[in-house]
N, C-alpha and C positions, 0 to 999 in steps of 0.2 A: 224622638217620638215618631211613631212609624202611622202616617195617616192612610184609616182606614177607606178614604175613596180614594189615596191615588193607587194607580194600577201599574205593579211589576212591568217593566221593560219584557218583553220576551227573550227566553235563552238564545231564540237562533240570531239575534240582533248583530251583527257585527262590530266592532269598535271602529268609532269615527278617529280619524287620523287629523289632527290640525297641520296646516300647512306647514309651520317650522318644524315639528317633530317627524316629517314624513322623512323613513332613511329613503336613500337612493336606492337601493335595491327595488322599495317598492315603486319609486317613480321608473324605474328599468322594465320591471314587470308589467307594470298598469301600459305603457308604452309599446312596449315588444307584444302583448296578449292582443291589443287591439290590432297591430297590423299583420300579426297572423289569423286574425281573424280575421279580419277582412281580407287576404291573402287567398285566402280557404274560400273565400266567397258565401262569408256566415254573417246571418245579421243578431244581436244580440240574444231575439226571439229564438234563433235557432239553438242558440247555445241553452237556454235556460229549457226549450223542449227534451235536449239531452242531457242534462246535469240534475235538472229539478230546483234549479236558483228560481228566483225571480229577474225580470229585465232589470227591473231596479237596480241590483245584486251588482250586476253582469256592468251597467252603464258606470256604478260607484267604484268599480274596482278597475274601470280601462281610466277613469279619474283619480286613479289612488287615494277616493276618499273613504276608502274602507282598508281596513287591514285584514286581508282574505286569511284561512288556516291553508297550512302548507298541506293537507287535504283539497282543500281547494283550489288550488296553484297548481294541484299536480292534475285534479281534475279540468279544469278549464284550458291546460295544457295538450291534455291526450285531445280534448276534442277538437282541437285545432291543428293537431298533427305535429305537432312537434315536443321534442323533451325537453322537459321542465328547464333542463340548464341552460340551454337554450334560450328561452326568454328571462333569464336572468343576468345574460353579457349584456353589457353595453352597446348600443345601436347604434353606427355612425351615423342614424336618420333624427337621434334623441340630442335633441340642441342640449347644450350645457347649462341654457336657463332651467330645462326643464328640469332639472336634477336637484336645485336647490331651493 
């Protein structure tokens, strides 16, 4: 039964990632996007002035607590100057804890 006060999730929501389900790809990613970003000499603020994220967005996904669309990955990629595949190798800076 669908109650009529609670209110729909919004569609642009992202999906929360619980800590065991996170593949490694995205812990590669979340890892790699932050220190080309900061690399780039961009603060979160920067990135969501060019993208149209929110900080929020931008902070949950250098956390791999979201699962970005590959839309997204590809977007927060260009603006950090570098291509997607790119942040998707493995970083000899990315401890081995961090992966699982």
């Amino acid at each position: 039964m669908v109650d009529p006060e609670e209110k729909p999730e919004p569609a642009s929501r992202k999906r929360r990632v619980s800590h065991k389900d996170k593949p490694v790809e995205l812990m590669i990613f979340a890892h790699n996007f932050k220190q080309a970003r900061l690399s780039a000499g961009l603060t979160q603020t920067d990135i969501t002035k060019r993208i149209g994220v929110s900080q929020a967005y931008v902070s949950d996904v250098e956390r791999a607590a979201v699962d970005p669309s590959l839309t997204h990955m590809a977007l927060l990629a260009r603006v950090v100057g570098r291509p997607l595949h790119e942040l998707l190798r493995p970083s000899s800076t990315l401890k081995p804890s961090q992966t699982k």
